[in-house]
TIRO-2110 file (N, C-alpha, C; in Angstrom, 1 decimal):
// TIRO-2110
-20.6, -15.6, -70.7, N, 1, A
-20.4, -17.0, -70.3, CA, 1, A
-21.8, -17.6, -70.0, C, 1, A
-22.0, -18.4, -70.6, N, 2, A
-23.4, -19.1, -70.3, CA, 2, A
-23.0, -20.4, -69.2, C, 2, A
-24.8, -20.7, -68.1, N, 3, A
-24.2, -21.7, -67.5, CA, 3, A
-24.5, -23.2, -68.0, C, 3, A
-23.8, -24.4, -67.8, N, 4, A
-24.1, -25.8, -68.3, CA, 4, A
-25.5, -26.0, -68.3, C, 4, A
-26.4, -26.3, -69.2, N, 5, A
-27.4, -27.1, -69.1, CA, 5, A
-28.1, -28.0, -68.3, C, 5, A
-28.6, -28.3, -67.7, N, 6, A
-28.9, -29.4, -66.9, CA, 6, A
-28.6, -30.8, -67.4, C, 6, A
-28.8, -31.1, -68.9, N, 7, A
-28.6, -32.1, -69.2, CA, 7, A
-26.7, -32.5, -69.3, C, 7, A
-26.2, -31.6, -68.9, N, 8, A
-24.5, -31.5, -68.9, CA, 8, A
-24.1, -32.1, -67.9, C, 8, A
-24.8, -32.1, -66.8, N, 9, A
-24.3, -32.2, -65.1, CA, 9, A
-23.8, -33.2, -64.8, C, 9, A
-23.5, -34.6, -65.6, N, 10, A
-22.7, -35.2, -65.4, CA, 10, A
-21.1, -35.0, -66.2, C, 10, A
-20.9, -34.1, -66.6, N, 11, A
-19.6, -33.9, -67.1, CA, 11, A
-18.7, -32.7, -65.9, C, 11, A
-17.4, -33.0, -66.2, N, 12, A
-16.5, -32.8, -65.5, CA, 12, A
-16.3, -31.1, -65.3, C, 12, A
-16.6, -30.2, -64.8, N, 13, A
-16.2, -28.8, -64.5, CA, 13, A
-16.0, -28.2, -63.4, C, 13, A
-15.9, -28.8, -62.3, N, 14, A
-15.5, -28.2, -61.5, CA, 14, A
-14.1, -28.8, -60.4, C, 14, A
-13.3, -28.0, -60.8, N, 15, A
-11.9, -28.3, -59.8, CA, 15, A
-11.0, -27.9, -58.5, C, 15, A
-11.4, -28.6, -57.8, N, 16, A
-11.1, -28.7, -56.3, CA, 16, A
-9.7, -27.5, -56.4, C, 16, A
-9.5, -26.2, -55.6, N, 17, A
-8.7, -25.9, -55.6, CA, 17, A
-7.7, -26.3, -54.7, C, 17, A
-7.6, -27.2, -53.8, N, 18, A
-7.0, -28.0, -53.1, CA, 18, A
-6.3, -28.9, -53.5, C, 18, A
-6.3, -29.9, -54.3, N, 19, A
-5.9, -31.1, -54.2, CA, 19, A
-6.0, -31.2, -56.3, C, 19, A
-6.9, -30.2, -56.6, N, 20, A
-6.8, -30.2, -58.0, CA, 20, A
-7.6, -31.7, -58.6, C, 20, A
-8.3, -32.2, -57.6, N, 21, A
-9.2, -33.6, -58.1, CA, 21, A
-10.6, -32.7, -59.2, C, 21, A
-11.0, -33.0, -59.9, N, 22, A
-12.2, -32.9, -61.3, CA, 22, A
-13.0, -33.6, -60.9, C, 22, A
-14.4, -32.6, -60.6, N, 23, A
-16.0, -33.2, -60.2, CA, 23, A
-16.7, -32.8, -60.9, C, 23, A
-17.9, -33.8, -61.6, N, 24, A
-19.1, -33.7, -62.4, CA, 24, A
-19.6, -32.4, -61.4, C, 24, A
-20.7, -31.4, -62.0, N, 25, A
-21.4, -31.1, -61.4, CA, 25, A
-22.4, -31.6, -60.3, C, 25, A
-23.2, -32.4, -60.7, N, 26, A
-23.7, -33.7, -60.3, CA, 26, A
-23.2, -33.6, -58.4, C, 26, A
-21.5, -34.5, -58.7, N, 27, A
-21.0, -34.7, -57.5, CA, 27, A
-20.9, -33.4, -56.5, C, 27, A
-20.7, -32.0, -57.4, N, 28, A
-20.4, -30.6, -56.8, CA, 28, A
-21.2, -30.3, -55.9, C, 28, A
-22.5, -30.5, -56.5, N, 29, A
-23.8, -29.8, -55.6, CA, 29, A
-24.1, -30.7, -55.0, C, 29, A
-23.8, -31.8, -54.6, N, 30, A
-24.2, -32.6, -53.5, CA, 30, A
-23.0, -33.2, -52.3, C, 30, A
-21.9, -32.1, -52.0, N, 31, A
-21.3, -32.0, -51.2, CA, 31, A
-20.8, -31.2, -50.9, C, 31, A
-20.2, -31.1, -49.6, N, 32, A
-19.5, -29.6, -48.9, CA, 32, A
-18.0, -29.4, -49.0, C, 32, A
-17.4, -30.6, -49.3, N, 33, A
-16.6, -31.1, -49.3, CA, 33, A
-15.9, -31.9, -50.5, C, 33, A
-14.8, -32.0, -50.6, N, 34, A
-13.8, -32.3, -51.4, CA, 34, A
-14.1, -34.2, -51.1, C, 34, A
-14.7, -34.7, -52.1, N, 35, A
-14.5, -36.6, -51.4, CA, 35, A
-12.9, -37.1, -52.1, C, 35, A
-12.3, -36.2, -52.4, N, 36, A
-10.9, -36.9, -52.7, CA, 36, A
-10.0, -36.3, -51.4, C, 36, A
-10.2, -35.3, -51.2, N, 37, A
-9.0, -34.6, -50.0, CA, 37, A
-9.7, -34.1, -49.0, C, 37, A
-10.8, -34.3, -49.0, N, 38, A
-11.9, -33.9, -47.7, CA, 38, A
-11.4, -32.1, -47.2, C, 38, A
-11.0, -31.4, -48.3, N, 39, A
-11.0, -30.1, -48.2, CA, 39, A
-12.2, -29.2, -48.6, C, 39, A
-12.7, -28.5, -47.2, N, 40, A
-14.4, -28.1, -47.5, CA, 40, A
-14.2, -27.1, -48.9, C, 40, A
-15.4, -26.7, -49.4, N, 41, A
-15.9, -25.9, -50.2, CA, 41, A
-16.3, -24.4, -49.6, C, 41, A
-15.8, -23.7, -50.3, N, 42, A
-17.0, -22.3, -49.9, CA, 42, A
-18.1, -22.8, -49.5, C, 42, A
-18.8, -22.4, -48.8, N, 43, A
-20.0, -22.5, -48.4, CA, 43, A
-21.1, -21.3, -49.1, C, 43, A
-20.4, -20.4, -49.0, N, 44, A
-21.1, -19.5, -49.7, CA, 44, A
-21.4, -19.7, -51.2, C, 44, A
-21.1, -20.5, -51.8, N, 45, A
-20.8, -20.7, -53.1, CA, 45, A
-22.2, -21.4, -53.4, C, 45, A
-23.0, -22.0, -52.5, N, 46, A
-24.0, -21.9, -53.1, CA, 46, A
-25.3, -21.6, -53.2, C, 46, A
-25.3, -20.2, -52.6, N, 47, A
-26.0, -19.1, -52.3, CA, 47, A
-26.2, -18.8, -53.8, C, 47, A
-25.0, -19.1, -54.8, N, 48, A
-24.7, -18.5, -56.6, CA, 48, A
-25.1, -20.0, -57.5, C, 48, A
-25.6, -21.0, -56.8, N, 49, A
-25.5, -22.0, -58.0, CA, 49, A
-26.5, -21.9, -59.3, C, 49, A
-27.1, -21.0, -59.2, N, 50, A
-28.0, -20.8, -59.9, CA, 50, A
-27.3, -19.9, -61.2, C, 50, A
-26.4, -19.6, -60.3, N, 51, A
-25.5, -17.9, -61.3, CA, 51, A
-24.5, -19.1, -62.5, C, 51, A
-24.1, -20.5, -62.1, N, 52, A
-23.3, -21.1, -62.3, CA, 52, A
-23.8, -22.3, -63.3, C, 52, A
-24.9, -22.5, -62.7, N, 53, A
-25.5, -24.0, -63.4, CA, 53, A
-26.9, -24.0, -63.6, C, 53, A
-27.1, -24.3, -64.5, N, 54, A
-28.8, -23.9, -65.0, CA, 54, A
-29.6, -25.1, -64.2, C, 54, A
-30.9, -24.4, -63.7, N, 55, A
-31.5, -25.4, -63.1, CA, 55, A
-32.8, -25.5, -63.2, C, 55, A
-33.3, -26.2, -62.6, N, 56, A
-34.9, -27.2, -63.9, CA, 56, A
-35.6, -26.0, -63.7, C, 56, A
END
């Protein structure tokens, strides 16, 4: 599995396992939290964003 390109990061891949709302990357890495159900995130999750999403 390869990760998204940078130039991807606005398209839709990642889904809230809460509430099942769909966030650009973009929106992913710039909160802790869920902005549709304000259900937090792993936190530890992004200790790996590098494992997940390619970055500059």
């Amino acid at each position: 599995m390869s990760t998204p390109p940078v130039a991807e990061r606005d398209r839709h891949a990642i889904l809230c396992g809460a509430c099942g709302s769909e966030l650009t990357i973009v929106e992913y890495v710039a909160v802790v939290r869920c902005p549709t159900c304000d259900s937090p995130f792993n936190e530890r999750c992004r200790l790996h964003h590098d494992l997940y999403f390619e970055t500059r």
